[in-house]
N, C-alpha and C positions, 0 to 999 in steps of 0.2 A: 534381360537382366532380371534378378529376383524384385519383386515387390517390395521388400523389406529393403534394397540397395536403392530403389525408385524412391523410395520415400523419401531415406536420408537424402539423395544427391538435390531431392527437390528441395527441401527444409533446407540445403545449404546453398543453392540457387537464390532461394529468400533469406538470406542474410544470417539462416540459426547456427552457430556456432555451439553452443552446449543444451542436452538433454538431461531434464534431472527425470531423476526415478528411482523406484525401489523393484526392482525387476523379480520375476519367478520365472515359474517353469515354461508359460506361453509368453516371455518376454525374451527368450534366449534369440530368437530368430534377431531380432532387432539389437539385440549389445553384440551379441556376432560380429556383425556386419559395421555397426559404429566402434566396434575396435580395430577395423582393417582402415575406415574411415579420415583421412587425413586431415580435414577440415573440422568435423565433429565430435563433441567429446561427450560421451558419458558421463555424467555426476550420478555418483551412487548414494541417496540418500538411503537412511536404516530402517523409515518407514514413509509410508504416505503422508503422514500427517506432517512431516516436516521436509517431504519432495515437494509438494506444492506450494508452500510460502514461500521454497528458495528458487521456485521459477517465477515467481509472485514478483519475488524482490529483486531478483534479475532483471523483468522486465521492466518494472519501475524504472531504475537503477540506469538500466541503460536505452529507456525510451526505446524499447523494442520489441520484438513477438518473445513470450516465455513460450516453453515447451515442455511438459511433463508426460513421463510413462506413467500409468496406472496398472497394478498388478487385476488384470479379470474385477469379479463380482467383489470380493473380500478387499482388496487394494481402492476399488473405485469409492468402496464404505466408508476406507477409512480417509480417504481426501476428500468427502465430499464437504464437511464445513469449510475447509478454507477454498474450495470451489470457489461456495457460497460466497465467501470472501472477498476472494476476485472479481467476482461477479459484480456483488455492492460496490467495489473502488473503482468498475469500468478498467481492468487491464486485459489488455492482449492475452489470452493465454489460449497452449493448442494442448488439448488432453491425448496423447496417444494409450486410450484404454487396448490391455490385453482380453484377446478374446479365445475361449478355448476353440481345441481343437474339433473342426464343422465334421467330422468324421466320422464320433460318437456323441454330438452334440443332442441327440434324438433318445438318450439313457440318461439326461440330466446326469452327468459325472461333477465328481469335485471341483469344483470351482466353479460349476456354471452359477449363469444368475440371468435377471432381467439387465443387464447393463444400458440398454437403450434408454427403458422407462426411467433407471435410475440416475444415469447420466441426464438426461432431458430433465432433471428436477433442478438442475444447479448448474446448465448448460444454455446456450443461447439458441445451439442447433446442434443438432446428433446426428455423425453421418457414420454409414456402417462399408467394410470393406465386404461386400459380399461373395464375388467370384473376379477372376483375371480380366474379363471385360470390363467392368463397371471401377475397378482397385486405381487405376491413374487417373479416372474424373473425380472419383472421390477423394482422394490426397486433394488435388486443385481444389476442389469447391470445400473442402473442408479449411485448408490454409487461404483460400480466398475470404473466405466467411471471418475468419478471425481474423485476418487484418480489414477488415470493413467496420467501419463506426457504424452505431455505438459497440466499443470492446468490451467482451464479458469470452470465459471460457465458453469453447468450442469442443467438443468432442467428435474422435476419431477411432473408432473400435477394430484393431485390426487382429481376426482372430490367427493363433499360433500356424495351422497348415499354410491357409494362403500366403504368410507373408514371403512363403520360402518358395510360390509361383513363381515361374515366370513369363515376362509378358515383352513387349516391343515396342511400349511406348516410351518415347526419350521424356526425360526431365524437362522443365524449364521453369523461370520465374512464373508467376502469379499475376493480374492486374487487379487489384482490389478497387473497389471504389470508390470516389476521392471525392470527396465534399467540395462547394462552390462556395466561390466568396460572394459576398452580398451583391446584388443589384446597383445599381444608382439610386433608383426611389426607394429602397429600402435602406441603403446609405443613409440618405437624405432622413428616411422616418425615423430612425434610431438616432443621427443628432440631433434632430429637433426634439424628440424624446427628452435626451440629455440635457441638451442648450435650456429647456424653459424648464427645465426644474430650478429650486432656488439652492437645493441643498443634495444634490444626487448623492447614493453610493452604491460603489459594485461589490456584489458578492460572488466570488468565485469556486470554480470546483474542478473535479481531476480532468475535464476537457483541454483547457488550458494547457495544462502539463503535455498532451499525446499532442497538441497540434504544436508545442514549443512557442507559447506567444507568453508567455512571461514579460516580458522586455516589451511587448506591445500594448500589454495590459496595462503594466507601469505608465507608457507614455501615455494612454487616453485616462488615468488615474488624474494625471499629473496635467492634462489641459485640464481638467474638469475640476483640479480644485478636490477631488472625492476622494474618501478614504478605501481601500479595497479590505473588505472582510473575505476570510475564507468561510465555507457553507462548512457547516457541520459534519464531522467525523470527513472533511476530506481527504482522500489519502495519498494524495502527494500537496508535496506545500506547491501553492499554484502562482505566488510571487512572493519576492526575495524578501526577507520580515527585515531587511535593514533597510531597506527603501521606506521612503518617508510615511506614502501612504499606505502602511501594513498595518492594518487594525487590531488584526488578532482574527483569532478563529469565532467564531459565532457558537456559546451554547450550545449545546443539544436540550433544549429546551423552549418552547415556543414564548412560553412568555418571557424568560431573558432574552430572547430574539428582542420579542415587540418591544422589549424596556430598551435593549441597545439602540435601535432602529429608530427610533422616537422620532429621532430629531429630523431624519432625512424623509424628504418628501417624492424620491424619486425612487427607486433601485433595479439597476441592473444585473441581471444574474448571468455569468457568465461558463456558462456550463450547469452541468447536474441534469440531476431529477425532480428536484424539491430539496426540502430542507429535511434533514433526517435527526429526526426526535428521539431521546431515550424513555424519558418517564412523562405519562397525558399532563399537559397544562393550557388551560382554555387561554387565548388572547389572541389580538386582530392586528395585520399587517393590511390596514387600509391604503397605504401609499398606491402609487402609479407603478407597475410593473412590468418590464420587455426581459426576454431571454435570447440569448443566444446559445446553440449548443448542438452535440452532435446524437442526441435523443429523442426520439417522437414523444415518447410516453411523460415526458418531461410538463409538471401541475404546478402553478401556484399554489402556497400554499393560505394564500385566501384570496377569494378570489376567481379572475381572469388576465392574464397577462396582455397589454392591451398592443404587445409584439411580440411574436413566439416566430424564431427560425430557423431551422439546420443547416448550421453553415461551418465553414473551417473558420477557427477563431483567431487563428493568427493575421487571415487578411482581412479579416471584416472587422476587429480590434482597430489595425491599422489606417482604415480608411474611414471607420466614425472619428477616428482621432486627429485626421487630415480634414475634417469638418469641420473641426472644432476654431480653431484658429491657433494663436501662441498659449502658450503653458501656463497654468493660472500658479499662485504663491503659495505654497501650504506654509498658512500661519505658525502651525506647530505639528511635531509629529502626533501622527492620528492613535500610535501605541498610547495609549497613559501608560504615566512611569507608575511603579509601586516600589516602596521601602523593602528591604530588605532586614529578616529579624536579626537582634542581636547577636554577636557569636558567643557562645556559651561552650565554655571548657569542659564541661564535664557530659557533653551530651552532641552531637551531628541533627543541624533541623535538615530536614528533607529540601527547605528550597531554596539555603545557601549550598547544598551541596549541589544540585544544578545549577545555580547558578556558577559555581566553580568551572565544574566542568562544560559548561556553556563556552565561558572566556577561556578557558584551555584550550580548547576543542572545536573554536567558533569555526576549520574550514571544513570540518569533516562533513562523510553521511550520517545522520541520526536516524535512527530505526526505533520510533519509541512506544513501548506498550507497559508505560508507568505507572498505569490506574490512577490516583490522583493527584499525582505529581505531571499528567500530563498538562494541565492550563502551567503548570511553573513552566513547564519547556519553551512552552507557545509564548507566553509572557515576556522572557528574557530573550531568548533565540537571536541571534542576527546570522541566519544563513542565507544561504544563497536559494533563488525557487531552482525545486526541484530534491534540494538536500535533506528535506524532513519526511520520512514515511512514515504512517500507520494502519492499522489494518482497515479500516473504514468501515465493518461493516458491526463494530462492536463487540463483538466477540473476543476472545484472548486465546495465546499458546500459538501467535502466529508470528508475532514480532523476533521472537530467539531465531527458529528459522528463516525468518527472513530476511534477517541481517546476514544471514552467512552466503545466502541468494546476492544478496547487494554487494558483499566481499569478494566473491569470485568472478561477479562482475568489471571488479578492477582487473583484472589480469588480463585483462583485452587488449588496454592498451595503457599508456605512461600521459600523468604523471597520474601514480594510484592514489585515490584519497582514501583517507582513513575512516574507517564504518565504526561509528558508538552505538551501540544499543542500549539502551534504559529498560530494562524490566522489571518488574514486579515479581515478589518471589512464588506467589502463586502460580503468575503467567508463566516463568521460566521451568517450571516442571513438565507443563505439555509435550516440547517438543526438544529435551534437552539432549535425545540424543543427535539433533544436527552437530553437537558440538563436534562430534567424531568427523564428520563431513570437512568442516571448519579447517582440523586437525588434518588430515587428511592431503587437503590441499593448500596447507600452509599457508592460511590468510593470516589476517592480523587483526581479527576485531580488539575491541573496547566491549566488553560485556560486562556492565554497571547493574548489579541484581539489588534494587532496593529491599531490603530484607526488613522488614515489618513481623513478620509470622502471625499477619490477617490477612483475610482476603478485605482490605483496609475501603475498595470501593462497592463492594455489597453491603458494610455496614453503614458506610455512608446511605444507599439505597434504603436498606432496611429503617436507619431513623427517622427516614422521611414517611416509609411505609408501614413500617411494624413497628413505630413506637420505640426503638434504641436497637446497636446493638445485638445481634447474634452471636450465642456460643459459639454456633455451629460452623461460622465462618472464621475460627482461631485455626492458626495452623500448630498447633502448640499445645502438650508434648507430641513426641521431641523434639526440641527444635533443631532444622535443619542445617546441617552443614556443607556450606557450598565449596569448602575446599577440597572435599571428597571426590562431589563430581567432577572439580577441575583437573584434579589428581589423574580420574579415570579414562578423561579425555586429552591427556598431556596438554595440557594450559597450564598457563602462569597463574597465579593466585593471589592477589593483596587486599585483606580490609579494613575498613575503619568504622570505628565508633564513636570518634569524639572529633572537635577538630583539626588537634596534631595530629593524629592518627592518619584523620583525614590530610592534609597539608603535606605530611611525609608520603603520602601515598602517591597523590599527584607528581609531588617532584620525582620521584623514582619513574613514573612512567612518560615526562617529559612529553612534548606537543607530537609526538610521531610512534606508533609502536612497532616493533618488529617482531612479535609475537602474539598470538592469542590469549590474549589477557582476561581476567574474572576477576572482577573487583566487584567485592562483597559488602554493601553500605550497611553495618548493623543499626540502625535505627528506632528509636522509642515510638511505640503505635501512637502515643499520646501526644507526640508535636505532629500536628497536619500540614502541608502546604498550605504556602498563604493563597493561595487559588482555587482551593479544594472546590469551594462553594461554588464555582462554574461547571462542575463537572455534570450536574446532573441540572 
């Protein structure tokens, strides 16, 4: 069989049912053959930069390997930040980069490039398909690499002639390799860890999520009496924020860290790398520190962890919590409540309208890249773990695409939940032509564009940095009109500016949507979330 038929039948041996991509001219050999393909489906995103957030959000989404095509040198360019992306939030993801054709590859023609070097800058291993011997180890070791913890993208460069080889070796699944659950005496050292603390707490991160131990976090949360924080910028919510012990997310900030942290004398981290900072702030996390997780390279971030181990978190969750004894009482939830501002007629504040749609909306996906409306999400949220994404790695122009990634991940299978996306009107211009994707194949998002016309969280940055305030981050004149683009992408279109406005709007789109929806929140730059001040 051709190499390019060997791939797919392999990629559908391991469970891939759709490829996104934005394909050319050394991609023809591979959408070919995945249109004869009965199990596999081509997604044709309109460019790279919003083909890889919606394999991103796929694999989130549905806890499984993403797959993305790269167009050559030019296509790999324009994906590499949300790589990057991926990379930071630890998801699966398999890059099948185009590579030209090896036959005039020696005249440097159009489109060549270094793709190895380039790929290996925002990949975790780079394998190449070089001739019909080596083309079937390299598929395995390349889909074996990406399903091996720790998950970051994987690259697979397969240039246009060979893929349309052909060779004799049959398909088959993969064995990736699978993490151990803890020992006995290592059992043992992590609750006695826990046990003699007076005041533990866990902070969690996207491990949690790929091993599915939500539910086992909660119970050892929940003998211990501990509140679970999520680790900063993580990007899957890693326990359910209606469960008692949901703290909240932790700053990106060291010393709101240490000021949160204060009180607890013990913490376990359960996953990550470390804690991911945005702007330098000197302060010390002296407490007692052990980790669990599926990362080597994984630092206290003061410090030495006085337990560091790689293990699968689902059963090692489970059996420090089978140490513990019965379930201690949490006095009260570990969330603080915060008041909500008054309603004002004549004006929509930014964080009663999530909160609105919070309580509208409480079973959906959230896809949220809100700038600083995002601590209001975190704040009020009661969803389920697993239900909240962001892009982790702080960057922006990856959440619009990724929601449509997380959307067409319902189509799999019943009952389909509904995908909200929160964006920021700056972030929604990156990647707005996913919406055509979206449109396309007839999802249903909620696409909530908080319309500001600033980049409202650089100026927060800036008055910390530079003294107030930047012109230069106005988006305004002219200001933008998002009915336009809803118009261009056949979407629905409703916004509001005040609270009726608001209030009428909601009732029109009722708890369930059956269309791809863009609801346009016009908002005064000058009312902040009430939780701005965490962002930084």
């Amino acid at each position: 069989m051709k190499i390019s038929e060997f791939l797919l039948q392999t990629l559908s041996l391991n469970g891939v049912t759709r490829i996104f991509g934005n394909p050319g001219t050394t991609e023809l050999p591979l959408v070919k053959a995945c249109e004869r393909h009965a199990k596999l489906k081509y997604i044709v995103a309109l460019s790279e930069v919003s083909a890889v957030p919606m394999a991103d959000g796929y694999a989130r989404a549905t806890r499984s390997l993403g797959v993305v095509n790269l167009h050559v040198a030019p296509g790999l360019g324009n994906g590499m930040g949300t790589l990057y992306t991926a990379g930071i939030a630890g998801t699966p993801l398999l890059a099948l980069v185009g590579g030209q054709d090896r036959r005039f590859l020696h005249t440097h023609p159009i489109l060549w490039g270094p793709v190895e070097k380039m790929a290996g800058a925002v990949c975790k291993a780079v394998f190449v398909l070089n001739n019909e011997f080596d083309a079937a180890a390299n598929i395995r070791r390349a889909l074996r690499t990406a399903l091996t913890p720790p998950f970051a993208p994987v690259a697979l460069i397969c240039p246009a002639d060979l893929l349309d080889c052909n060779i004799q070796d049959k398909p088959s699944a993969v064995t990736p390799a699978a993490l151990a659950a803890l020992g006995r005496e290592q059992t043992a050292a992590y609750a006695k860890f826990l046990a003699t603390a007076k005041k533990p707490a866990i902070i969690a991160a996207e491990d949690v999520h790929w091993d599915d131990a939500s539910a086992e976090l909660e119970k050892l949360a929940a003998a211990l009496g501990a509140p679970v924080y999520a680790a900063p910028y993580t990007g899957v919510l890693p326990v359910a924020s209606a469960c008692a012990a949901y703290a909240g997310y932790l700053p990106p900030s060291l010393k709101q860290i240490s000021d949160r942290l204060a009180g607890h004398d013990a913490l376990l981290f359960a996953g990550g790398r470390g804690l991911r900072n945005t702007l330098y702030s000197d302060a010390r996390l002296p407490q007692r520190k052990a980790w669990l997780g599926h990362d080597t390279s994984a630092q206290a971030a003061d410090g030495e962890y006085a337990l560091a181990t790689v293990t699968h978190l689902k059963a090692a969750l489970a059996a420090i919590a089978s140490k513990l004894g019965k379930p201690a009482k949490h006095a009260k939830p570990a969330r603080a409540p915060l008041a909500l501002p008054a309603r004002n007629a004549h004006a929509l504040h930014p964080t009663r309208a999530i909160h609105a749609l919070l309580t509208q909306f409480g079973d959906a996906v959230w896809v949220d890249e809100s700038g600083l409306s995002t601590s209001d999400v975190r704040q009020w949220m009661n969803l389920k773990a697993g239900n909240y994404l962001i892009n982790g790695s702080g960057g922006i122009g990856w959440g619009l695409a990724a929601s449509v990634g997380a959307a067409i991940a319902q189509t799999r299978g019943k009952p389909q939940r509904q995908i909200v996306a929160v964006i920021g009107d700056g972030s929604a211009l990156y990647a707005s032509e996913a919406l055509w994707t979206a449109a396309h194949h007839s999802t249903r998002i909620l696409l909530v564009i908080l319309s500001n016309r600033r980049y409202a969280t650089l100026n927060a940055a800036a008055t910390r940095l530079a003294g107030g305030p930047l012109q230069s981050f106005t988006l305004e004149p002219p200001v933008l009109d998002f009915s336009g683009l809803a118009r261009l992408y056949d979407w629905r279109y409703a916004c509001a500016a005040d609270e009726n406005e608001f209030d009428a709007a909601l009732n029109t789109l009722g708890g369930s949507l059956k269309h791809n929806t863009l609801l346009e929140l016009k908002l005064d730059p000058e009312l902040t979330p009430v939780t701005a001040s965490r962002h930084f």
